[in-house]
N, C-alpha and C positions, 0 to 999 in steps of 0.2 A: 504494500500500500504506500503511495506517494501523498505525504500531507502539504509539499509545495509545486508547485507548476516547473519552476526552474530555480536555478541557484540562486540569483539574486535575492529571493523571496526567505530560501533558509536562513535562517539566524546565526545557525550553525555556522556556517560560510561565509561570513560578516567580514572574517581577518582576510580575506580569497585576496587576491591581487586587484587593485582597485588605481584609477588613474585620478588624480586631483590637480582642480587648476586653483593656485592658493593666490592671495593678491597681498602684500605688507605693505601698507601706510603706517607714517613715521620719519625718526631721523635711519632710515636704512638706505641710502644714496651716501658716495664717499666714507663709508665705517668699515669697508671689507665685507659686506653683507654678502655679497652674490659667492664671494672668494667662503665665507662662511656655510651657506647652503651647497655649495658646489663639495666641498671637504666632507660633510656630514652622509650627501648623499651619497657619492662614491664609497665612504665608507660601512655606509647602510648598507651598499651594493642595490641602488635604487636607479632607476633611468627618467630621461626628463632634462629639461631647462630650464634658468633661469636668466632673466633679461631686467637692464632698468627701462623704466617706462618713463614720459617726456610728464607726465602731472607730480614725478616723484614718488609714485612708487614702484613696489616691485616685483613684478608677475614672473611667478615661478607653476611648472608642470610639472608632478610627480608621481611616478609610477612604480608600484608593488605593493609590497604585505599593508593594509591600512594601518596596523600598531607601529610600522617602523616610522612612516611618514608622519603620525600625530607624536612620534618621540624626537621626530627634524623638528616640527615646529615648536616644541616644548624646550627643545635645546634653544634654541633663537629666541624664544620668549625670553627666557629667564638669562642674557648673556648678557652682563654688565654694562658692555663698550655700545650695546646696539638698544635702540626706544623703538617701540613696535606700537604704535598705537591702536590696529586693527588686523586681524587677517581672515580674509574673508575664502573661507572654503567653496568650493562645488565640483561633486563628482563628473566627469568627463567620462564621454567613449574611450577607451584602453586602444593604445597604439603597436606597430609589432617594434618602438623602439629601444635600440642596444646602447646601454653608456647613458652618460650625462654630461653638459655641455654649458658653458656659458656662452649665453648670446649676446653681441653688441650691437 
């Protein structure tokens, strides 16, 4: 017996590989920001990029385990050197992308 249609629906399956497009507002322009999520990611072993944006702040895509991605942004929240005023989550379509990259 199947109590979900498909995986999304499982709860179970919540941690599954998941693509998020996050946005930081704040002082995160010239503090090493991008250089900070670019470090964390590859160390996650997470795929995606991050770019600064012309209003100031800064849109980043990240892709894999959803707990690893919510422990990037919990690291970046709480990082002394960096003010994060806002970050605004939303899950995205999953991509077939390898690596992670900073964009200019």
């Amino acid at each position: 017996m199947r109590l979900f249609r498909n995986k999304q629906e499982d709860p179970a399956i919540q941690n599954d590989e998941v693509r998020m497009r996050i946005v930081f507002t704040g002082i995160v322009q010239g503090v090493g920001f991008r250089y900070e999520v670019s470090k964390l990611a590859k160390d996650l072993e997470l795929s995606g990029w991050v770019q600064n944006q012309y209003d100031g702040s800064v849109l980043c895509e990240l892709q894999g385990p959803r707990e690893k991605i919510i422990f990037l942004i919990h690291q970046l929240v709480i990082m002394p050197r960096l003010h994060i005023d806002s970050v605004d989550k939303k899950i995205i379509p999953k991509t077939k992308e390898k690596g992670f990259r900073v964009r200019y």
